[in-house]
Each structure stands twice: as C-alpha cells, then as structure tokens.
DSSP file (Angstrom, degrees, kcal/mol; ACC not computed):
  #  RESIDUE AA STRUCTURE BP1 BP2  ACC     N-H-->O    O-->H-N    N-H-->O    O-->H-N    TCO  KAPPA ALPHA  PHI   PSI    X-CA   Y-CA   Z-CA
    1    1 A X              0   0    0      0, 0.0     2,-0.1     0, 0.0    34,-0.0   0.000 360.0 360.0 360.0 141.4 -123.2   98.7   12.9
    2    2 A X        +     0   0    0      2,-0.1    34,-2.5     0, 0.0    32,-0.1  -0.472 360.0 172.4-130.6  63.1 -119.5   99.1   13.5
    3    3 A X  E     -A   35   0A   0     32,-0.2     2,-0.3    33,-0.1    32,-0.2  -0.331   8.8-177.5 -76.6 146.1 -117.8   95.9   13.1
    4    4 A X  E     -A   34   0A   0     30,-3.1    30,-2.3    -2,-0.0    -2,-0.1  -0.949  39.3-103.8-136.4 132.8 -113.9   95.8   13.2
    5    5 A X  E     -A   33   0A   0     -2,-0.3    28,-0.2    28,-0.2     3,-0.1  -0.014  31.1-166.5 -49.6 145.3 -112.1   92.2   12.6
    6    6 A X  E     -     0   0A   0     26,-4.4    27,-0.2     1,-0.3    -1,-0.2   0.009  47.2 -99.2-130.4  14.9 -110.7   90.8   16.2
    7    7 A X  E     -A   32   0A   0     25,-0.6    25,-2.2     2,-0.0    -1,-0.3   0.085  54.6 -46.2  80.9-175.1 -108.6   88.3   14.7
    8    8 A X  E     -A   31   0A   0     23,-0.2    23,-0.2    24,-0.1     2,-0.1  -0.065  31.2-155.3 -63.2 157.2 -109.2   84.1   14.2
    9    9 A X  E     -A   30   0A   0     21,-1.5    21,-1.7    19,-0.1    19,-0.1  -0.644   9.7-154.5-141.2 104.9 -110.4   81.5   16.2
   10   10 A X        +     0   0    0     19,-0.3     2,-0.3    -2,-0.1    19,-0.2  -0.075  20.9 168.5 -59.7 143.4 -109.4   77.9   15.4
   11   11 A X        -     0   0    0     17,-0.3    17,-2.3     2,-0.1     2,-0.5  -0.993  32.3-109.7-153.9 164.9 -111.6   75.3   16.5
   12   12 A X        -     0   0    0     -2,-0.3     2,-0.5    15,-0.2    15,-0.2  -0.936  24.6-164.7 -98.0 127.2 -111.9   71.5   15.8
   13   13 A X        -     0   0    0     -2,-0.5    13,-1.6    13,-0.1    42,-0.2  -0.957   7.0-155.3 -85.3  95.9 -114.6   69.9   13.7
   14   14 A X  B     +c   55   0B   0     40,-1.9    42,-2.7    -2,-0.5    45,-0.2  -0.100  43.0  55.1 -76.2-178.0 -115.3   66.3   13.7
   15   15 A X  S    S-     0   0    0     40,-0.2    66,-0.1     9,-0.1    -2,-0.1   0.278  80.0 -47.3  39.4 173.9 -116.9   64.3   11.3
   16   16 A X        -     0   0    0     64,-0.1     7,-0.2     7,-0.1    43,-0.1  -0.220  39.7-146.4 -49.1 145.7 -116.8   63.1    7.5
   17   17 A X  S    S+     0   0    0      5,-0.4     2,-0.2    41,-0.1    -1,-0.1   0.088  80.6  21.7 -81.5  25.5 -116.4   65.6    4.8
   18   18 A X  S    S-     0   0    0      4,-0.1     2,-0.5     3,-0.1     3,-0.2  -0.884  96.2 -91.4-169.1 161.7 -118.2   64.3    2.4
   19   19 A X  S    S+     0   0    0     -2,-0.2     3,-0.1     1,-0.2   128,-0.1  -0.756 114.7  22.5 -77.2 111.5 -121.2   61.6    2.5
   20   20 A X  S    S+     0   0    0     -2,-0.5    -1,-0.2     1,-0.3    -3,-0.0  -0.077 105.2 100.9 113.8 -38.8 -119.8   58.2    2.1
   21   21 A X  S    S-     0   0    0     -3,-0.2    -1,-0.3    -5,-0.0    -5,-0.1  -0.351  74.2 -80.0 -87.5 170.2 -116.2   59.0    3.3
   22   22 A X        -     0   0    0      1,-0.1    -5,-0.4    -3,-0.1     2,-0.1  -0.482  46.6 -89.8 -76.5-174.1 -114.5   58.4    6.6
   23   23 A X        -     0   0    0     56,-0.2     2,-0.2    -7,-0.2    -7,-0.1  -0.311  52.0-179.1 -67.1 115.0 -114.6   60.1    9.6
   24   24 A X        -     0   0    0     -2,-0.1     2,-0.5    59,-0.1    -9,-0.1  -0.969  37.3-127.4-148.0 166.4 -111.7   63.4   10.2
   25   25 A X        -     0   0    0     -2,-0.2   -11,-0.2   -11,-0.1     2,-0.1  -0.956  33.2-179.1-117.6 115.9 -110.8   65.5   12.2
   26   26 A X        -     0   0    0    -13,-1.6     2,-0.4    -2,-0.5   -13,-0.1  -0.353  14.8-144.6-133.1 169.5 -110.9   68.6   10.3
   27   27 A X        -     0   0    0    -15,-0.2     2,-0.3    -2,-0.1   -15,-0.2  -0.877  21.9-162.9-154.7 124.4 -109.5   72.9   12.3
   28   28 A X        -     0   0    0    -17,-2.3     2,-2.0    -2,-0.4   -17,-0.3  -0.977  19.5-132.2-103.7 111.4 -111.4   75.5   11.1
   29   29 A X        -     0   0    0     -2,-0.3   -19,-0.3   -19,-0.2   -17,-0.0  -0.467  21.4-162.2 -70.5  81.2 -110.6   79.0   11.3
   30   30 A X  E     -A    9   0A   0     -2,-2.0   -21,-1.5   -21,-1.7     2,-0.4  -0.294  25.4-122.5 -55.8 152.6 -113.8   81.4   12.7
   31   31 A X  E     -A    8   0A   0     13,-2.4   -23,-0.2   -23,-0.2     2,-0.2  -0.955  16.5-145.7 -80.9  96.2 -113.5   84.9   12.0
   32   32 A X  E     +A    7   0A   0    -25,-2.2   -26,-4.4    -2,-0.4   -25,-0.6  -0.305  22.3 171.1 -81.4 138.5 -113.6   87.2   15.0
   33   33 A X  E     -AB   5  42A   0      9,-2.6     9,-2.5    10,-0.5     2,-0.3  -0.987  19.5-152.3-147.1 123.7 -115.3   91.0   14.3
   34   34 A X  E     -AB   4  41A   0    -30,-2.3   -30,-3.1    -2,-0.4     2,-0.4  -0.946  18.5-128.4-110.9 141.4 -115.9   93.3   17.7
   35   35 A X  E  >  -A    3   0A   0      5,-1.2     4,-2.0    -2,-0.3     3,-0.2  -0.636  13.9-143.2 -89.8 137.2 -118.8   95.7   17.3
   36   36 A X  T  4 S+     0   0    0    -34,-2.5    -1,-0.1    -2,-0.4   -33,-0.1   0.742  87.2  49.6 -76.9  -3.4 -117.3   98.9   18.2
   37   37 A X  T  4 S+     0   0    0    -35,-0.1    -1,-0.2     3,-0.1   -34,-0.0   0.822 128.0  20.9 -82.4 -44.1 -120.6  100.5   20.2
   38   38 A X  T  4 S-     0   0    0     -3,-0.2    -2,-0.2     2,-0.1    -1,-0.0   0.404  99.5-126.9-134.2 -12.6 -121.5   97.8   22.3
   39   39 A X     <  +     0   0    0     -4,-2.0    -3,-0.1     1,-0.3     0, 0.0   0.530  53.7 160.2  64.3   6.0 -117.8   95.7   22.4
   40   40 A X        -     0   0    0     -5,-0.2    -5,-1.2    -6,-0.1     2,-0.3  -0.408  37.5-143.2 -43.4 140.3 -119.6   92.4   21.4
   41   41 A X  E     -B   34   0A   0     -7,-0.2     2,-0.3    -9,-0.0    -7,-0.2  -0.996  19.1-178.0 -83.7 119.9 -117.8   89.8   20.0
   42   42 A X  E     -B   33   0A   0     -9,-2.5    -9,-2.6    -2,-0.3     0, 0.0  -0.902  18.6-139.8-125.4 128.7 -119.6   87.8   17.1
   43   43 A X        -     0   0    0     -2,-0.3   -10,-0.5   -11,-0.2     2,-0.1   0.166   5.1-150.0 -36.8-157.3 -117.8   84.6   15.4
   44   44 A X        +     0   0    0    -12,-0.1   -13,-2.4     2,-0.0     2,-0.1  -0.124  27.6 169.5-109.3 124.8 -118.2   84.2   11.8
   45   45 A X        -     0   0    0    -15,-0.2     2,-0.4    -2,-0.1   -16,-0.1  -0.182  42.5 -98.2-105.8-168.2 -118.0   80.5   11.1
   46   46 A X    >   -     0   0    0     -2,-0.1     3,-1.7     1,-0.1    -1,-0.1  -0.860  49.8-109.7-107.8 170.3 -118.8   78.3    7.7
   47   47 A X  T 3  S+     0   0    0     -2,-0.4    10,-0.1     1,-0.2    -1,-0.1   0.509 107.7  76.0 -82.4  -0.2 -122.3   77.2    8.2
   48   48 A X  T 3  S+     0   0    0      9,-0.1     9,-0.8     8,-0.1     2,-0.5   0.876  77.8  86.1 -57.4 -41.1 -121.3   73.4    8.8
   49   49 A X  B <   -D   56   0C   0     -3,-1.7     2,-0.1     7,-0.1     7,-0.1  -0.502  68.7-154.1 -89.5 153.0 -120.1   74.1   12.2
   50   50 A X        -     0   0    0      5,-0.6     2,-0.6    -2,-0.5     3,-0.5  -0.277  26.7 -99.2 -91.0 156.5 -122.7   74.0   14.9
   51   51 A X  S    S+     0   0    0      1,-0.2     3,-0.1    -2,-0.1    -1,-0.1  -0.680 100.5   2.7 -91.2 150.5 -122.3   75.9   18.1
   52   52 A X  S    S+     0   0    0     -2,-0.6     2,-0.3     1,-0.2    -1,-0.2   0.928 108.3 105.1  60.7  69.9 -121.2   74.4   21.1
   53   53 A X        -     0   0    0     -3,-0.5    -1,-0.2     1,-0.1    -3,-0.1  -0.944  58.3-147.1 172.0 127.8 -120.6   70.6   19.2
   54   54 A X  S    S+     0   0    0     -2,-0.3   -40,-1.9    -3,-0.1     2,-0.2   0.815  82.1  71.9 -71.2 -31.9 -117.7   69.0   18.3
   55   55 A X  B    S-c   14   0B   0    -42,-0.2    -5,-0.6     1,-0.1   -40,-0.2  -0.536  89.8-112.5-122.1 151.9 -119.1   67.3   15.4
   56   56 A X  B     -D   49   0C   0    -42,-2.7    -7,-0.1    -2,-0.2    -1,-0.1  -0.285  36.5-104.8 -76.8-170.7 -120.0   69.4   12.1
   57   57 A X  S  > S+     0   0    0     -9,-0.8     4,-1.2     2,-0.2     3,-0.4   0.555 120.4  59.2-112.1 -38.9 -124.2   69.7   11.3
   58   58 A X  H  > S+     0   0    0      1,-0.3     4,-2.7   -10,-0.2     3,-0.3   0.971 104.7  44.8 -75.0 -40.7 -123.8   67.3    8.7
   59   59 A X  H  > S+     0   0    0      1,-0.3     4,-1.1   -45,-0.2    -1,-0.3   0.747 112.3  50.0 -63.9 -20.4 -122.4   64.7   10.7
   60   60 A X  H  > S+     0   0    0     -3,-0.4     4,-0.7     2,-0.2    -1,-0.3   0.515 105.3  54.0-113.5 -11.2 -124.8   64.9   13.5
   61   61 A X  H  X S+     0   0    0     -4,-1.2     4,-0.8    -3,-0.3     5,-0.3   0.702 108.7  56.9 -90.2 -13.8 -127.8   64.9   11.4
   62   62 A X  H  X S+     0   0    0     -4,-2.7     4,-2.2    -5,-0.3    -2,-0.2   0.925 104.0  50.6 -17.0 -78.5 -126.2   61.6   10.0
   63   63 A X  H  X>S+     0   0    0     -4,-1.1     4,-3.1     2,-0.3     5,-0.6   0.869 103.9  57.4 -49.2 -57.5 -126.0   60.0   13.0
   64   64 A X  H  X5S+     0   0    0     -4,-0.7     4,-0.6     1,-0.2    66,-0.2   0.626 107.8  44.1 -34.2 -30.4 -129.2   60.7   13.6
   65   65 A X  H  X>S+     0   0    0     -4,-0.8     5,-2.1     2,-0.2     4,-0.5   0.689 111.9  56.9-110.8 -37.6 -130.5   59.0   10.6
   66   66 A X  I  <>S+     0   0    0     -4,-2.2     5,-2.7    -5,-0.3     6,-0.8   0.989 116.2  32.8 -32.6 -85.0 -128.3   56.2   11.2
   67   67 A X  I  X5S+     0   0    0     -4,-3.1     4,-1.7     3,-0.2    -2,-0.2   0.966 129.3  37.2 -43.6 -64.2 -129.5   55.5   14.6
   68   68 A X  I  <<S+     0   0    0     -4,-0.6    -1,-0.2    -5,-0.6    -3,-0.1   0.929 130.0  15.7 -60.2 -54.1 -133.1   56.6   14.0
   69   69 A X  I  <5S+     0   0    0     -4,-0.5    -1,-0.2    -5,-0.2    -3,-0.2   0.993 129.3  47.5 -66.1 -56.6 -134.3   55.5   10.4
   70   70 A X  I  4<S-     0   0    0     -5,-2.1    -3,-0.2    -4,-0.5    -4,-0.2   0.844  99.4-144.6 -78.2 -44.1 -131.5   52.9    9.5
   71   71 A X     << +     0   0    0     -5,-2.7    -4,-0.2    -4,-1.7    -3,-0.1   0.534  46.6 149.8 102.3   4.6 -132.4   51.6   13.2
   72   72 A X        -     0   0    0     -6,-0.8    -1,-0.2     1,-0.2     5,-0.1  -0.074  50.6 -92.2 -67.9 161.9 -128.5   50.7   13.5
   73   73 A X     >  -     0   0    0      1,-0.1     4,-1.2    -2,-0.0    -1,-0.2  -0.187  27.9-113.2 -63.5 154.4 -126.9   50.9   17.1
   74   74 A X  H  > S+     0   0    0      2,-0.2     4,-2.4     1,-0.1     5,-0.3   0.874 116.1  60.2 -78.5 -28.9 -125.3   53.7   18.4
   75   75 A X  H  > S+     0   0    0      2,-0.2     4,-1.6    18,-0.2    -1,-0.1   0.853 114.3  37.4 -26.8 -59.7 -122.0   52.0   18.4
   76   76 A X  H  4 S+     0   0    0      1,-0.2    -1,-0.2     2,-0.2    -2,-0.2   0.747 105.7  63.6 -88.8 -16.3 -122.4   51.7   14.7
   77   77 A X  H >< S+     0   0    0     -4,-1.2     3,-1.3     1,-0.2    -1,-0.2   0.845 114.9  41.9 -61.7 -52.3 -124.2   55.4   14.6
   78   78 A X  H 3< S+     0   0    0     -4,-2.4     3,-0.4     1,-0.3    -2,-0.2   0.760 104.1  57.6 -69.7 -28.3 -120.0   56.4   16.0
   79   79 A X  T 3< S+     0   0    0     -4,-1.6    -1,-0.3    -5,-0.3   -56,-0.2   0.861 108.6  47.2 -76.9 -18.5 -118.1   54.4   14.0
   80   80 A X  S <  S+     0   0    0     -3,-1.3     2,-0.3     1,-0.3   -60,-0.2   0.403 124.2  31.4-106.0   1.0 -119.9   56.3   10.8
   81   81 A X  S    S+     0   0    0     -3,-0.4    -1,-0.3     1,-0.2   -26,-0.0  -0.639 107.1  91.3-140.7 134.6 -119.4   60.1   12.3
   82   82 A X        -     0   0    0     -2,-0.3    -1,-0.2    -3,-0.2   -59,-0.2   0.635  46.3-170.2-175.4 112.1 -115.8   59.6   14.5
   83   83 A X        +     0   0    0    -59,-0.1   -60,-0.1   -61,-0.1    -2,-0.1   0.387  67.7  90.6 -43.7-139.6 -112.6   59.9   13.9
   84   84 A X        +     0   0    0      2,-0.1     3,-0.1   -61,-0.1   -61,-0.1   0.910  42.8 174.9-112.2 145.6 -111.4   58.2   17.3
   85   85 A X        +     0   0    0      1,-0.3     2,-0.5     0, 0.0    -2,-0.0   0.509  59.9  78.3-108.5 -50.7 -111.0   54.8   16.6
   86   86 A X  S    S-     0   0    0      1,-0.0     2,-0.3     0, 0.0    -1,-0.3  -0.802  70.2-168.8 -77.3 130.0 -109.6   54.0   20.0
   87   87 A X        -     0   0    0     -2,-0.5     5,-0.0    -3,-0.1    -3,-0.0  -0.942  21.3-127.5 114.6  90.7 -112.8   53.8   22.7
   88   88 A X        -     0   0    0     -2,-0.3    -1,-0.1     1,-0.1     0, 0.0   0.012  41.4 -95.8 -34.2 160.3 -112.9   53.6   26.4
   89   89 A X  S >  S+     0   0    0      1,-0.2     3,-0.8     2,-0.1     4,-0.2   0.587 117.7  57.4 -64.6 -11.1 -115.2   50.6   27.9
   90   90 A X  G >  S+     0   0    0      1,-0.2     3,-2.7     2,-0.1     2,-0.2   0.915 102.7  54.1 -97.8 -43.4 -118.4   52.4   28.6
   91   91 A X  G 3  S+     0   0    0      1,-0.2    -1,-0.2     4,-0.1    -2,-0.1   0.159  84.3  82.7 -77.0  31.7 -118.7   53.5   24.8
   92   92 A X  G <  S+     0   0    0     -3,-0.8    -1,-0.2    -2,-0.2   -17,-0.2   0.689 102.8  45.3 -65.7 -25.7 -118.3   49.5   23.7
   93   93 A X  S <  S-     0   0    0     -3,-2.7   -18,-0.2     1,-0.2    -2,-0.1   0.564 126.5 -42.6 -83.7-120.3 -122.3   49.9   24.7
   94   94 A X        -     0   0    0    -20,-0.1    -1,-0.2   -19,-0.1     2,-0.2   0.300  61.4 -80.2 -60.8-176.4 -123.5   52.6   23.4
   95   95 A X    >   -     0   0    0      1,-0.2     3,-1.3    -3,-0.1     5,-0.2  -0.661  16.7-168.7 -98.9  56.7 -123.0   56.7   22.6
   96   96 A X  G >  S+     0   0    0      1,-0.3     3,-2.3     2,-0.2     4,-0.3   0.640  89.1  50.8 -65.2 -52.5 -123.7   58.9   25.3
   97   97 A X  G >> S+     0   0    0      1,-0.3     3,-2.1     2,-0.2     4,-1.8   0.880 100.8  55.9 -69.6 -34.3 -123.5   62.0   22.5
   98   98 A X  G <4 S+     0   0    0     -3,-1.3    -1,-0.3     1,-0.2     4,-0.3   0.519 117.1  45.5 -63.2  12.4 -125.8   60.6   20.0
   99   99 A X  G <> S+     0   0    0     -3,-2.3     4,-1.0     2,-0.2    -1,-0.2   0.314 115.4  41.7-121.0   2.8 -128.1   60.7   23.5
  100  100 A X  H <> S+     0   0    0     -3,-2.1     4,-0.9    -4,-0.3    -2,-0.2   0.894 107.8  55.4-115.5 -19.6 -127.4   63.5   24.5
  101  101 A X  H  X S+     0   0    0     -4,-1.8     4,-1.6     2,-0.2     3,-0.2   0.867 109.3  59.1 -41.5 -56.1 -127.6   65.2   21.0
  102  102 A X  H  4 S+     0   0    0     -4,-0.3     4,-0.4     2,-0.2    -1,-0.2   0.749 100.4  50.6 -32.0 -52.9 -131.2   63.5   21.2
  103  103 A X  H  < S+     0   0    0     -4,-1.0     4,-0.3     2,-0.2    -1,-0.2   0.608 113.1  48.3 -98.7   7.1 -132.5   65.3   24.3
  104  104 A X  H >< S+     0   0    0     -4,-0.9     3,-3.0    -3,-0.2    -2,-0.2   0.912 108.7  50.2 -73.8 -73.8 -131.5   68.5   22.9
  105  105 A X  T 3< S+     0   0    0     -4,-1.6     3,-0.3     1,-0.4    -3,-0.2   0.361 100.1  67.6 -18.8 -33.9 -133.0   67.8   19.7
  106  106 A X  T 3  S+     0   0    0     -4,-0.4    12,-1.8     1,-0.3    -1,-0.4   0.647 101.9  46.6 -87.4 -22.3 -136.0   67.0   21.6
  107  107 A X  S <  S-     0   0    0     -3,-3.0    -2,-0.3    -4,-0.3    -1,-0.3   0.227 116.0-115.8 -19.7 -31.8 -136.1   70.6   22.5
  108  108 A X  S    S+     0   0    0      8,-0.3    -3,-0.2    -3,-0.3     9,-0.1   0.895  83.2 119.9  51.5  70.4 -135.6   71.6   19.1
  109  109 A X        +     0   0    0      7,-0.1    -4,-0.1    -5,-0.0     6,-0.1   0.365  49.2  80.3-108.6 -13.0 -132.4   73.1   20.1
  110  110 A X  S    S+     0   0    0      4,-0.1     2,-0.4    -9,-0.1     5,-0.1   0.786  88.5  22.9 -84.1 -34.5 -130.1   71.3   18.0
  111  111 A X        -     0   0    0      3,-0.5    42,-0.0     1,-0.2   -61,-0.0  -0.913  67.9-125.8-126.4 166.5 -129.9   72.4   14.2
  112  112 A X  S    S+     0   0    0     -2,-0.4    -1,-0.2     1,-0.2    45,-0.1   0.970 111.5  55.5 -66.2 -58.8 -130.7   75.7   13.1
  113  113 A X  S    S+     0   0    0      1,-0.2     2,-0.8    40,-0.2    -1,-0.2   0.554  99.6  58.4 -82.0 -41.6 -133.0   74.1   10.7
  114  114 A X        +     0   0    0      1,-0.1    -3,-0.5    15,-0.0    -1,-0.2  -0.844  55.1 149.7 -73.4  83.4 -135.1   72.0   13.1
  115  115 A X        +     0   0    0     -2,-0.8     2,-0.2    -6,-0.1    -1,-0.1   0.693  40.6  92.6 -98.5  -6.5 -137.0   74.1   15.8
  116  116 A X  S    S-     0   0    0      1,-0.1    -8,-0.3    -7,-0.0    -7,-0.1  -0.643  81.4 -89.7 -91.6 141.1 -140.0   72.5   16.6
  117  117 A X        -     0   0    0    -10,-0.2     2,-0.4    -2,-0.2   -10,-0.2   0.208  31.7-163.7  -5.1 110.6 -140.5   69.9   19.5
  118  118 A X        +     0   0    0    -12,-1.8     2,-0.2     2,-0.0     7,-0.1  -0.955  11.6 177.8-116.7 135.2 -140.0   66.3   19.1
  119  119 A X        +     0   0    0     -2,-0.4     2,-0.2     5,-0.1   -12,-0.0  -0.686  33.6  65.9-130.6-157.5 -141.3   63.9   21.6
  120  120 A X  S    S-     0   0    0     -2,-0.2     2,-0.0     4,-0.1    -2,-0.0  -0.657  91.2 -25.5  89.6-155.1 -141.4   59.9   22.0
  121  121 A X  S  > S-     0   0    0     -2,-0.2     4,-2.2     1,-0.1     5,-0.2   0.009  72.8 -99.1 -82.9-170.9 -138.3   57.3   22.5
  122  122 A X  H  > S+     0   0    0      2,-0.2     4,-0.8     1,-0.2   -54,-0.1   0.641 122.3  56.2 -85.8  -3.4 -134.9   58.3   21.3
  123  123 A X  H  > S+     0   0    0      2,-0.2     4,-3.6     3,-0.2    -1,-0.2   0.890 107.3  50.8 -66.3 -60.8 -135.1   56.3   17.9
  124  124 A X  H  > S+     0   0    0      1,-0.2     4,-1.7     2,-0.2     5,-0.5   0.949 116.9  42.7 -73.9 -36.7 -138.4   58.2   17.0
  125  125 A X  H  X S+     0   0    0     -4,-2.2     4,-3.8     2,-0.2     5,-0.4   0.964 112.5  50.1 -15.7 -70.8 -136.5   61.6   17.8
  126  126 A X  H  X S+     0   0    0     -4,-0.8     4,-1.0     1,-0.3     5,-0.2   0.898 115.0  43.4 -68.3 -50.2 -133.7   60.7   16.3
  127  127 A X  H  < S+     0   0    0     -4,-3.6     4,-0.3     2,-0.2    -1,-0.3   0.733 112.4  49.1 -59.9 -36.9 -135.6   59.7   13.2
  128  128 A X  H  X S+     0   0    0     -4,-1.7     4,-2.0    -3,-0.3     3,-0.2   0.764 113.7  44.7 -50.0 -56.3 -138.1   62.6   12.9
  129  129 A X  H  < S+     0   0    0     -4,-3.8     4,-0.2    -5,-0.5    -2,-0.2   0.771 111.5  54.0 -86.9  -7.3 -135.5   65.3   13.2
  130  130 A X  T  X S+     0   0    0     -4,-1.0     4,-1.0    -5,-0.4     3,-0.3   0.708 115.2  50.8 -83.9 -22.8 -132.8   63.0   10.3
  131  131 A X  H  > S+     0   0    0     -4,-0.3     4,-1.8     1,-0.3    -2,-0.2   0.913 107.6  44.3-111.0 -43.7 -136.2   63.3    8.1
  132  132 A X  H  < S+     0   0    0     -4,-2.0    -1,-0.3     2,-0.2    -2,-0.2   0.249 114.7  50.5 -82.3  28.1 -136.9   66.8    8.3
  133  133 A X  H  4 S+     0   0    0     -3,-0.3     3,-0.3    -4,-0.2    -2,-0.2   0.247 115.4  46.9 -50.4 -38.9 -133.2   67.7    7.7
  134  134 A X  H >< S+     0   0    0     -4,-1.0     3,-1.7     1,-0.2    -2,-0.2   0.715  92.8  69.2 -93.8   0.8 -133.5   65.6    5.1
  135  135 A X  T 3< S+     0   0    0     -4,-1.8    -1,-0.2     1,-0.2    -3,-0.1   0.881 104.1  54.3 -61.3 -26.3 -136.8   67.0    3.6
  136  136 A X  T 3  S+     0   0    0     -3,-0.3    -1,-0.2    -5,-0.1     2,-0.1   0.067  79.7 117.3-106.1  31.0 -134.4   70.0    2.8
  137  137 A X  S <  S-     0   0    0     -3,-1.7    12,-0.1     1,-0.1    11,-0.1  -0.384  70.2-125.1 -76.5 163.2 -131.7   67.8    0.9
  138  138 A X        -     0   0    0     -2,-0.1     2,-0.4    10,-0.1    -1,-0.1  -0.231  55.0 -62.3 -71.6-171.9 -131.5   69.0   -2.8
  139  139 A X  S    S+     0   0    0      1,-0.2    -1,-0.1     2,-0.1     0, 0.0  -0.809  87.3 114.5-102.3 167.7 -132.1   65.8   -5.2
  140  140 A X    >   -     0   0    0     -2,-0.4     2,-4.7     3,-0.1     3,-1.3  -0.450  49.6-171.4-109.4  58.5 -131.3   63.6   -5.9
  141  141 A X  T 3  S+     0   0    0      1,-0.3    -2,-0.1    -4,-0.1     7,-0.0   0.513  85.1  65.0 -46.9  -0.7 -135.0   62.2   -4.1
  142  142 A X  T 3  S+     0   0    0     -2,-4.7    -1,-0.3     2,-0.0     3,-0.1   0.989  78.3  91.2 -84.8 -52.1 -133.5   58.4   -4.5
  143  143 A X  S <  S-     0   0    0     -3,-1.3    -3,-0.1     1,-0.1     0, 0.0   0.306  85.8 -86.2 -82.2 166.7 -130.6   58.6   -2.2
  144  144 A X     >  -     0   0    0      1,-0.1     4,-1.7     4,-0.0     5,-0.3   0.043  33.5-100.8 -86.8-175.9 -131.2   57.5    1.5
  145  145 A X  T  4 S+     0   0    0      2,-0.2    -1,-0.1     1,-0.2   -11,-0.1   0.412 118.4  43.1 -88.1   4.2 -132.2   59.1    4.1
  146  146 A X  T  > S+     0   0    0      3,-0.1     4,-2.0     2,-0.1    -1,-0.2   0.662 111.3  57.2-110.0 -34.9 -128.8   59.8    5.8
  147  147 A X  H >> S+     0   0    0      2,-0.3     4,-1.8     1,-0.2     3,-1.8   0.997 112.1  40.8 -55.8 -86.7 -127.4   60.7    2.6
  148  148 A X  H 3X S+     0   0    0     -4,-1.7     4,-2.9     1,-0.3    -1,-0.2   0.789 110.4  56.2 -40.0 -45.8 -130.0   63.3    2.2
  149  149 A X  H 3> S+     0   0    0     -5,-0.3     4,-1.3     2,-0.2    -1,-0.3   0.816 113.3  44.5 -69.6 -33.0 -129.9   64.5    5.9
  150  150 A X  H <X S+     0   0    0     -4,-2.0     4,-2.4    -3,-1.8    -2,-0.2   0.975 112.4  46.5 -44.8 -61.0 -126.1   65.1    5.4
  151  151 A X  H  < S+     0   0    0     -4,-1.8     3,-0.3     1,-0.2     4,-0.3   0.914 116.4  51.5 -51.7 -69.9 -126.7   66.7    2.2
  152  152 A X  H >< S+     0   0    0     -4,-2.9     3,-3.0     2,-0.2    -2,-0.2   0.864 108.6  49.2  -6.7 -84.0 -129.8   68.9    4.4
  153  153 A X  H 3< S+     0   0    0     -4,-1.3    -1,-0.2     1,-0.3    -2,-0.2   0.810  98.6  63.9 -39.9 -60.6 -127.7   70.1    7.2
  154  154 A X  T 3< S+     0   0    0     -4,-2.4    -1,-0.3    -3,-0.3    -2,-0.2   0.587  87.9  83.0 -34.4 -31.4 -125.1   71.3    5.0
  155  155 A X  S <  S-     0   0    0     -3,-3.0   -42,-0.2    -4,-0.3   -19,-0.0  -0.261  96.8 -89.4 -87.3 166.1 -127.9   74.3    3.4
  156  156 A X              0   0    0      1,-0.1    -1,-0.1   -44,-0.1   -43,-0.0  -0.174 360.0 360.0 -67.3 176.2 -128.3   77.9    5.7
  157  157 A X              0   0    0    -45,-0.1    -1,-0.1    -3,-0.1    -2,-0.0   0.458 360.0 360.0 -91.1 360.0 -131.0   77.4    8.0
C-alpha cells in the first residue's frame, strides 16, 4: 500500500459534545491520503463522524434513544441533538431526519456498530438499535439508556 497525504477536508459535525451538554456545531478536519497504485482517495476521519450525516454517531444514537426508549417526540428528540434553534413550519410537527435516520437503521445501514435488520414501527427501531449501541457503553450500568448509547457510539465499531 502506497499512501501519500492529499491534503484536509473540513466538514461540519452537528451535535452535543459531550452527554448532557447542548447541542454545537462543531468543523472537523478529515485527513486526505491518495493510494498511489490505484489513485483512490480514502478520508481519515475521528470515529465520531458518520459518513454521509450531518450529525456525529453519538448524537444520532441519542436521538434515537430519546425518541425510542424515553418515548419523547421527535420535536423534543431535535431540540436535544441540534444546534438550529430557529425551525421552519413543517418541523413544529415532527423530524423528518430522526425518520429518515430510522429507515436506514432499519436496514442496518446506519452505525458501524449496528448491522443487523430491525423491523416494526419507528419507535421499536429506534429503540432496539439506541439499546444495542448502548449494550456497548462502558459503565457506568446505572446511567440511562441515552447516556449509554452516546457513550456506545462513541467506541470503534
């Protein structure tokens, strides 16, 4: 293998940075490395951020556990992973990305860490894949189940 550094790529990464805090809007610098045999480009990112997703791994299994376990709205699911404060009218109802995050998920496309199939409504999804993210929290085994699924995301797959 003949990697040679290809220079940076910024990108932005939403959600908290830590469990408990608010919501930011965080630019992360990827590392770009072309293989010199084949003229691939490969990323190297920190292992929070997900591909193709605005919102870091931790934050989206969060959400997840919000909506799914805690049983909270999706509304209330955004308000606890998003910076943006300010809100067009269709997302007073709901979160079209915590749904759409869902039917990936359902796929078991969505964390590294989750691959298997989930089926039902979008609650039991959402809840099923927030509790095996969080089976792989370190302990504290008291702490909740979003807390843990933060904590979970965060580790390699």
């Amino acid at each position: 293998m003949q990697l040679w550094g290809h220079g940076v790529r910024a990108r932005q990464v939403r959600g908290p940075l830590a469990f408990g805090e608010d919501p930011s809007l965080v630019t992360v610098e990827g590392r770009r490395y072309q293989c010199q045999r084949c003229e691939v480009v490969i990323i190297v990112e920190p292992r929070s951020v997900l591909r193709y997703r605005h919102f870091s791994g931790s934050a989206v299994a969060m959400a997840l556990a919000v909506f799914g376990v805690e049983s909270a709205s999706a509304a209330q699911a955004r308000r606890r992973v998003s910076p943006w404060r300010t809100i067009g009218h269709a997302a007073c109802r709901g979160w079209v990305t915590l749904h759409r995050w869902i039917a990936v998920a359902r796929e078991g496309r969505l964390l590294p860490a989750v691959r298997h199939r989930a089926a039902g409504d979008d609650r039991r999804v959402a809840a099923r894949v927030a509790r095996a993210v969080a089976s792989r929290a370190p302990p504290p085994w008291d702490a909740s189940v979003a807390a843990r699924a933060f904590a979970g995301a965060a580790l390699p797959a």
